[in-house]
TORDOBA-623476 format. One line per field, with one value per atom (N, C-alpha, C): atom name; x negated, z, y negated; residue in three letters. Coordinates in Angstrom, 1 decimal. Each point is the difference from the previous one (the first is absolute). Layout:
BEGIN
atomo: CA/...;
px: X/...;
pz: Z/...;
py: Y/...;
residuo: ala/...;
***
This chain:
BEGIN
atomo: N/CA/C/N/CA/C/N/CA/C/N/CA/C/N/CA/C/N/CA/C/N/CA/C/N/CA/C/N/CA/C/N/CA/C/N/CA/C/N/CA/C/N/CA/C/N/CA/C/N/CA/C/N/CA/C/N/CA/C/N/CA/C/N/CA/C/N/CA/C/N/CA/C/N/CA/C/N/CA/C/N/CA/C/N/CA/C/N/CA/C/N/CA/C/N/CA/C/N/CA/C/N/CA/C/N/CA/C/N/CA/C/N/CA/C/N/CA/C/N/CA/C/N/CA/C/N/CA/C/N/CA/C/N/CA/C/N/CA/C/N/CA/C/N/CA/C/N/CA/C/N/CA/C/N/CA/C/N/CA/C/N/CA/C/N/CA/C/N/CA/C/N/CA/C/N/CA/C/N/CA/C/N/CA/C/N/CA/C/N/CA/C/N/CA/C/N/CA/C/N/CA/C/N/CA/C/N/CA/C/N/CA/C/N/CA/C/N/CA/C/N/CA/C/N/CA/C/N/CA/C/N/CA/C/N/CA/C/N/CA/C/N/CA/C/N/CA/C/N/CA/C/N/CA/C/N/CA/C/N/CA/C/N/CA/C/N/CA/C/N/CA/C/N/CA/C/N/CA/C/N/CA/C/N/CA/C/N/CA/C/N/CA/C/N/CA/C/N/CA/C/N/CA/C/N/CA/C;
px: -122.2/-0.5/1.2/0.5/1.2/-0.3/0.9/-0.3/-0.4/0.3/0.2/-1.1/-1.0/-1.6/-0.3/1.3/0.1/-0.6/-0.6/-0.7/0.6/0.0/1.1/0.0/-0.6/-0.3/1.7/0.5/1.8/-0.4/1.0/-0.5/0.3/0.0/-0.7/1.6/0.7/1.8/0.5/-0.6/0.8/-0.2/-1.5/-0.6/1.0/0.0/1.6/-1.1/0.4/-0.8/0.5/-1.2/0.7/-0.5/0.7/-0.7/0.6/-0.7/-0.4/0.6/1.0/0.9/-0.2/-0.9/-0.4/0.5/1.7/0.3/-0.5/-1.0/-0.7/0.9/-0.4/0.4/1.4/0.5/0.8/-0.7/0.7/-0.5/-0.5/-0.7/-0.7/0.6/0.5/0.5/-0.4/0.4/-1.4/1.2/0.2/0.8/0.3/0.5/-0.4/0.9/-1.2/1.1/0.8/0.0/1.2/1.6/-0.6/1.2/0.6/-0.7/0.8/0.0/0.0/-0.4/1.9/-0.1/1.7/0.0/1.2/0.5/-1.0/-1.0/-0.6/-1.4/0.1/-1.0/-1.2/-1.1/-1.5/0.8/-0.5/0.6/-1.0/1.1/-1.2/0.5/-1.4/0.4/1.0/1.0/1.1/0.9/0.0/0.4/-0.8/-1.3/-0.9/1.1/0.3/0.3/1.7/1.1/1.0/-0.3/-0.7/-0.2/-0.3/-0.8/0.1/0.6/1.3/1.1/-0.3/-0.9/-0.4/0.7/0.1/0.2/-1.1/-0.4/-0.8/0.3/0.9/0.7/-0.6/-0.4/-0.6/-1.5/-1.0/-1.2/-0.8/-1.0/-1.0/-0.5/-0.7/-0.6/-1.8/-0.9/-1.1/-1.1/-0.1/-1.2/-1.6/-1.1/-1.4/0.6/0.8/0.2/0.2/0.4/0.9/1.2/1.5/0.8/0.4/0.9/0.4/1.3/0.7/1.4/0.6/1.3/0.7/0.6/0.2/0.1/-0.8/-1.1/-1.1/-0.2/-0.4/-0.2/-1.0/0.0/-0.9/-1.3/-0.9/-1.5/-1.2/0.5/-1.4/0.9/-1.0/0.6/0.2/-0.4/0.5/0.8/0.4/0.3/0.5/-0.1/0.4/1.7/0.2/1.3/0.1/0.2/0.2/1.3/0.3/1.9/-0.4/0.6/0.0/1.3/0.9/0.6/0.2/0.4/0.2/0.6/0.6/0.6/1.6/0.3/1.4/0.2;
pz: 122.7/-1.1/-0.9/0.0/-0.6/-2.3/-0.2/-1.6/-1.0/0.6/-1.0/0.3/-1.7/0.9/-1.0/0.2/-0.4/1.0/-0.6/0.7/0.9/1.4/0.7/-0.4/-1.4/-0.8/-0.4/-0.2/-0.9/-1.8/-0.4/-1.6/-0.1/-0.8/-1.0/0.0/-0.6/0.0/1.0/1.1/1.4/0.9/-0.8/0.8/-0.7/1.3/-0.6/-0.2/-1.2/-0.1/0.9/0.9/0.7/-0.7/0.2/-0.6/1.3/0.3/1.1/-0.4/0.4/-0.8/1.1/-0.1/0.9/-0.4/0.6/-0.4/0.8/-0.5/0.3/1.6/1.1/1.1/0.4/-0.9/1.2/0.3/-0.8/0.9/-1.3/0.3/-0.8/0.0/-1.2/-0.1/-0.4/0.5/-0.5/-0.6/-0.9/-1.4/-1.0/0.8/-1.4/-1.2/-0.7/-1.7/-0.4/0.9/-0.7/0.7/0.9/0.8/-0.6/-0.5/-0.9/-1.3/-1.2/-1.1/0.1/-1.7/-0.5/-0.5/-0.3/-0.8/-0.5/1.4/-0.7/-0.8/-0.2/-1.6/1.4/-0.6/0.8/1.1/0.9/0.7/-0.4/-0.7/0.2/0.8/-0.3/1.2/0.3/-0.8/0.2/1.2/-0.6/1.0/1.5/-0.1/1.3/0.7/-0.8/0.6/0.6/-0.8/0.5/1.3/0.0/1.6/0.9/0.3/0.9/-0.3/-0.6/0.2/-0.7/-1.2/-0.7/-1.6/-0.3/-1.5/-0.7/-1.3/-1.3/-0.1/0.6/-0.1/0.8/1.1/1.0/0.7/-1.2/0.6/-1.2/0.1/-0.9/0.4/-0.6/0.8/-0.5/0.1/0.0/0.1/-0.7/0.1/0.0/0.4/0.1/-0.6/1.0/-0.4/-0.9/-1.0/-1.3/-0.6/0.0/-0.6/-0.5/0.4/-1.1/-0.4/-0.6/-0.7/0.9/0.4/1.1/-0.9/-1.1/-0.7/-0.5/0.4/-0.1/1.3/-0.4/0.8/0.8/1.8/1.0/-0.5/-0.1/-0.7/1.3/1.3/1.3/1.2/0.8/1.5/0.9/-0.3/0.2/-0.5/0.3/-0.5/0.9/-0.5/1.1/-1.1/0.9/0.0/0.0/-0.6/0.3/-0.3/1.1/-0.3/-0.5/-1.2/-0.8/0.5/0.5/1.0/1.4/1.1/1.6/0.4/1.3/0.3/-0.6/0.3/-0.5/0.0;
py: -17.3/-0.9/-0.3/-1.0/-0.7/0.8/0.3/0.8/-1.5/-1.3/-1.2/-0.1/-1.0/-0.1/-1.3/-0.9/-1.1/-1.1/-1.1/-0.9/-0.4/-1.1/-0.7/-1.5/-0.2/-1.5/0.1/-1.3/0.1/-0.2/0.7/-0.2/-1.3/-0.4/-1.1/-0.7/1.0/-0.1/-0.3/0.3/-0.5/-0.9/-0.7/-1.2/-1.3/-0.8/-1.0/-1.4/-0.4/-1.2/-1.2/-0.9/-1.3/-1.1/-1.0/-1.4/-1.0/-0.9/-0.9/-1.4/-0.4/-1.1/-1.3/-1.0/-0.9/-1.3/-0.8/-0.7/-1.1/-0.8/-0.8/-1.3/0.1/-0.8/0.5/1.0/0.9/1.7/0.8/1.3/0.7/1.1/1.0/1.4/0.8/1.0/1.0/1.1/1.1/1.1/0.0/0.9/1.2/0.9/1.3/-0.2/0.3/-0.3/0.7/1.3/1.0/-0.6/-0.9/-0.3/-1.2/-0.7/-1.3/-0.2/1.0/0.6/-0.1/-0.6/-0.4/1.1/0.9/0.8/1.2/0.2/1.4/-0.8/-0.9/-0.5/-0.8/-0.4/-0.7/-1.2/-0.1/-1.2/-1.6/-0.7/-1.2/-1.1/-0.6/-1.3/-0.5/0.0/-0.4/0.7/1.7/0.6/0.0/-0.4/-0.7/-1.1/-0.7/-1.5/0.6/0.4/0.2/1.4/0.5/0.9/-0.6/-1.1/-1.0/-1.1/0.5/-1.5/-1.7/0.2/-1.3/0.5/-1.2/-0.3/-0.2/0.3/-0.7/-1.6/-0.7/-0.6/-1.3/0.3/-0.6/0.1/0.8/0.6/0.5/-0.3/0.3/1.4/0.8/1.3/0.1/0.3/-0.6/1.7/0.5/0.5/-0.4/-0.1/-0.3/-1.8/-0.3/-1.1/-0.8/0.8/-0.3/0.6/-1.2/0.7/1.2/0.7/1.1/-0.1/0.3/0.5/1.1/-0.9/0.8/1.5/0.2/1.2/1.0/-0.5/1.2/1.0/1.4/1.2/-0.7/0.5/-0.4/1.1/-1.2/0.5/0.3/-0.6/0.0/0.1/-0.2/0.8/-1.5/-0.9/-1.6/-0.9/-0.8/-1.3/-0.9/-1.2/-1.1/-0.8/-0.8/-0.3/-1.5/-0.9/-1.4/-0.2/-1.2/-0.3/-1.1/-0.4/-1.4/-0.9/0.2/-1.1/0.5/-0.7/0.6/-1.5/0.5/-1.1/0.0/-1.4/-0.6/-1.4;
residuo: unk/unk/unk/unk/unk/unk/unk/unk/unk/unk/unk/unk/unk/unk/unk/unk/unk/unk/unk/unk/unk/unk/unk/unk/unk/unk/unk/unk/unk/unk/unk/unk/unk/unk/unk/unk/unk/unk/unk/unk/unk/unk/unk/unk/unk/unk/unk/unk/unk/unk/unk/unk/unk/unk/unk/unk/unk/unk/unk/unk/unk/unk/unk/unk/unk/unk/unk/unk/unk/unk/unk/unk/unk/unk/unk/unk/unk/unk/unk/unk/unk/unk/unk/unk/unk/unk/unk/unk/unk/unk/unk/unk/unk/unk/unk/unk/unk/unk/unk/unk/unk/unk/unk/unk/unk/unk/unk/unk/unk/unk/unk/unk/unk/unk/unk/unk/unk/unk/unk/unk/unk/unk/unk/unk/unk/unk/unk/unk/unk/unk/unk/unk/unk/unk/unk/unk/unk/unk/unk/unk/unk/unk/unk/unk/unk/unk/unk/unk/unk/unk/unk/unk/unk/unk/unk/unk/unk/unk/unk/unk/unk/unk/unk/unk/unk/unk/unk/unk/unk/unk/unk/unk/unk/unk/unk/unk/unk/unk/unk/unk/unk/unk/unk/unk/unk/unk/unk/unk/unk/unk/unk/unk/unk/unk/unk/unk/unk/unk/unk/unk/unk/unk/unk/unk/unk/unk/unk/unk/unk/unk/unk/unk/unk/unk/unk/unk/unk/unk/unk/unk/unk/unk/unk/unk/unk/unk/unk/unk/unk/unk/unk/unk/unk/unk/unk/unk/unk/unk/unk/unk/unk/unk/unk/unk/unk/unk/unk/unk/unk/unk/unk/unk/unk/unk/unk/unk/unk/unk/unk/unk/unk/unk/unk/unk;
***
C-alpha cells in the first residue's frame, strides 16, 4: 500500500488552461495559456493572436460574437478570429 493517499485527480495548479482559437475559413487552434502568456503576466488576446502568427493589425478577435480589446487578459475557453483584409 503505496504511504501517499493523495487523490489521482491533478491540483487545480497543474491543470493548464486551453482556449480554442477559431480563425474563421482557415484553421482552428487549440492553445494553452501558460504557453503564450507575455512575460510571466495573463496572456491576452493579443498574445492569442501573435501564437498563431496574426497581428491586431489585421484581425478583429470576437468573443460570443462581440469585439474585445486585443489588450485584455483571456477571459473564456473560445474565441473566433476574423481577418479584416486577405488577399492582395
Amino acid at each position: 500500500m503505496p504511504d501517499d493517499d493523495r487523490s489521482a485527480e491533478p491540483d487545480a495548479e497543474t491543470v493548464t488552461a486551453t482556449v480554442t482559437v477559431d480563425v474563421k475559413g482557415e484553421d482552428v487552434h487549440e492553445l494553452a495559456l501558460e504557453d503564450v502568456s507575455s512575460g510571466g503576466s495573463e496572456a491576452t488576446y493579443a498574445d492569442l493572436l501573435a501564437a498563431v502568427g496574426l497581428s491586431p493589425h489585421e484581425v478583429t478577435v470576437l468573443v460570443d460574437g462581440r469585439p474585445v480589446p486585443e489588450d485584455q487578459p483571456v477571459a473564456v475557453d473560445r474565441v473566433t478570429v476574423l481577418r479584416l483584409i486577405k488577399g492582395g
